[in-house]
Residue, then its C-alpha position, 0 to 999 in steps of 0.5 A: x297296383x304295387x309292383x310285384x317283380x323285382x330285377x335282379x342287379x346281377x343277371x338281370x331276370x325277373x323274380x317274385x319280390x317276396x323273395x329275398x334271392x334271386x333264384x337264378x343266380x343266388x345273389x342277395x336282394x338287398x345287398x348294400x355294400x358295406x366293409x363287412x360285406x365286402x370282406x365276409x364274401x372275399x372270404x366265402x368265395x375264396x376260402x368258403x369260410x361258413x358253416x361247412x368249415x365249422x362242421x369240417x374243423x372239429x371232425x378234420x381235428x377229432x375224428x382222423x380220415x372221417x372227412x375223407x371218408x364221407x366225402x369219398x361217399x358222396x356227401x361232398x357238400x356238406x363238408x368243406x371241399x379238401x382242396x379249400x381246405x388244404x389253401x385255407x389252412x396252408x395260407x394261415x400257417x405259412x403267413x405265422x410261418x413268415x415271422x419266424x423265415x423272416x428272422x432267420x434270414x436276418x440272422x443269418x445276413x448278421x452273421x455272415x456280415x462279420x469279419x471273415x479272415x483275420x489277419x496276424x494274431x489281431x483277430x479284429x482286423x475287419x475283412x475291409x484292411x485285409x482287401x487294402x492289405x492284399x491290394x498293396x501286396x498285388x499292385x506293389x508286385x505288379x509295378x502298377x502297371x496295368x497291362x503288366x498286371x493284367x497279364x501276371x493275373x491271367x497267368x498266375x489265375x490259370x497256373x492257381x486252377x490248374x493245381x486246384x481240383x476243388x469247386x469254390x476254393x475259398x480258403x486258400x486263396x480268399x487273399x488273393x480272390x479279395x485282392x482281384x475283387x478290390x481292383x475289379x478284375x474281370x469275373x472270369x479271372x476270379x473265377x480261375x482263381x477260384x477253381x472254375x475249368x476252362x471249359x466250364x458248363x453253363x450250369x458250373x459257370x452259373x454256380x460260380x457266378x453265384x458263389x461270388x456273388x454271395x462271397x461280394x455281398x455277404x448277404x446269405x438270407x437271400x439265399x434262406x429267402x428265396x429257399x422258403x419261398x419255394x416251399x409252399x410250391x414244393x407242397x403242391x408237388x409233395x402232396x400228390x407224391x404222398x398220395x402216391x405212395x399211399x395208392x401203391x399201399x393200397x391198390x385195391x383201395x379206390x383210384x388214385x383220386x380217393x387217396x388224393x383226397x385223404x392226402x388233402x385232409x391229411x395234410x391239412x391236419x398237419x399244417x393245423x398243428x404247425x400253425x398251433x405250435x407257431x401260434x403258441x410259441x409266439x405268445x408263450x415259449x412252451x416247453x420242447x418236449x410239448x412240441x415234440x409230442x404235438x409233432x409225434x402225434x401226427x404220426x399217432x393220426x396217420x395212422x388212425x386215419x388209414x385205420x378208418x379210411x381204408x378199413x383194415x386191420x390195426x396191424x395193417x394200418x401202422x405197418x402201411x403208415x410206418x411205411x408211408x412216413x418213413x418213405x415220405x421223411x427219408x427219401x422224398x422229403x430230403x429229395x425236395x430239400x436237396x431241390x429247393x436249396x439248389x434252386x434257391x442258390x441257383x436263382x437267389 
């Protein structure tokens, strides 16, 4: 009598073997693992890249707050869920968005590796012949004598920050900070001589620490790096705060939840049309007034979407969505700016 059960190799139950899944996990029958395998399911379970991302693309692209709008209805499966697809679109447009961070950190690194302080009228005296030059002046001054040094260094940096009331005072005293750097003075007197307080907090002795720190190597695009690197972590915070701002527009539009969801197809309407401008930009450099009617659009489907979305009036809805976008371009967004350079100077 043929064998009429087959053992699913995943959860281990009985099924008929006409059937080509399992019915209690869903597992394929036969399901050799091949490289195609192995990538095509990596996607689909992370990203659900099938036939819902298709039927959800055009409609997010086409059709603004159409998305939201079906899945605030309850067809919630037959679209891509909006949170997978915010990651799907924020992963493709921040890994094009690598290529251009990545040559902005080197350009910058380039120009701040250039002679910083020239010396006399010969502008191309390197920084390196200044310190030589500022390090003879201090020794000969000093009578080389280590303990006479150190003790004329520690006056004259206390004298030097007491007059000073400025913070990273480096154009006045670069010749003596380069000195004090060549000989390997202590941090604390560079710091002195650069205007840190006595009784400095630990937040200013941090940003001094810092400032010397980029001064000795030069190296600003750790700094750029470490800012765009924070950006996709930043988005997490911006996008419920926009979210926010739509449910005080609309308090009698559904819970806090419903705007989140529209923010989430918003938003990956946004980073679809910044992956295309970088995408487009990379093969052919198109014109900046194309990109910069590619960016105005996305204000055009703001407010199409609200228009949709929360079923009110046309006037209403660019009124409410020239409210969201300024609050969101003018207060929150610079907010979020001032925070990630900060931290990125801080932790660089």
């Amino acid at each position: 009598m043929p064998k009429t059960k087959e053992t699913c190799k995943n959860c281990n139950k009985e099924f008929n073997k006409k059937f080509n899944y399992c019915p209690y996990c869903g597992q394929q029958v036969n399901d050799a693992l091949t490289i195609k395998v192995l990538f095509y399911n990596t996607i689909s379970n992370y990203f659900s890249f099938d036939a819902r991302f298709l039927k959800s693309f055009f409609p997010l692209m086409l059709k603004p707050g159409y998305l939201a709008s079906r899945f605030i209805e309850g067809k919630r499966l037959l679209y891509l869920h909006p949170a997978q697809m915010y990651l799907f679109v924020a992963v493709i447009f921040f890994f094009l968005f690598s290529f251009v961070q990545r040559e902005q950190v080197q350009n910058l690194d380039a120009q701040l590796e250039k002679p910083l302080v020239a010396v006399g009228t010969d502008s191309n005296i390197s920084l390196d012949t200044e310190i030589k030059i500022s390090t003879n002046e201090v020794e000969k001054n000093y009578s080389v004598k280590p303990n006479v040094l150190q003790k004329e260094l520690e006056t004259t940096s206390k004298s030097q920050s007491d007059k000073n009331n400025s913070i990273l005072n480096f154009d006045s005293n670069a010749k003596k900070i380069d000195s004090l750097i060549a000989i390997e003075a202590p941090d604390n007197q560079v710091f002195n001589e650069m205007g840190m307080s006595n009784d400095a907090s630990f937040l200013e002795k941090r940003v001094y620490a810092q400032a010397l720190k980029l001064y000795k190597s030069r190296k600003g695009g750790s700094i750029l790096q470490a800012f765009f690197d924070a950006i996709p972590i930043a988005m997490f915070f911006l996008l419920p705060i926009f979210a926010l701002i739509l449910k005080l527009l609309y308090l009698k539009k559904g819970v806090y939840a419903h705007h989140l969801v529209f923010s989430f197809y918003y938003f990956s309407f946004l980073f679809t049309v910044f992956s295309i401008i970088l995408g487009v930009n990379f093969l052919i450099d198109i014109p900046d007034w194309i990109d910069i009617l590619l960016i105005l659009s996305t204000f055009i489907y703001l407010f199409m979407a609200l228009k949709y979305f929360y079923k009110q009036s046309w006037l209403k809805s660019f009124l409410k969505s020239t409210v969201t976008s300024l609050v969101f371009l003018m207060f929150v967004a610079p907010l979020a700016v001032f925070v990630l350079v900060v931290f990125a100077f801080l932790f660089y």
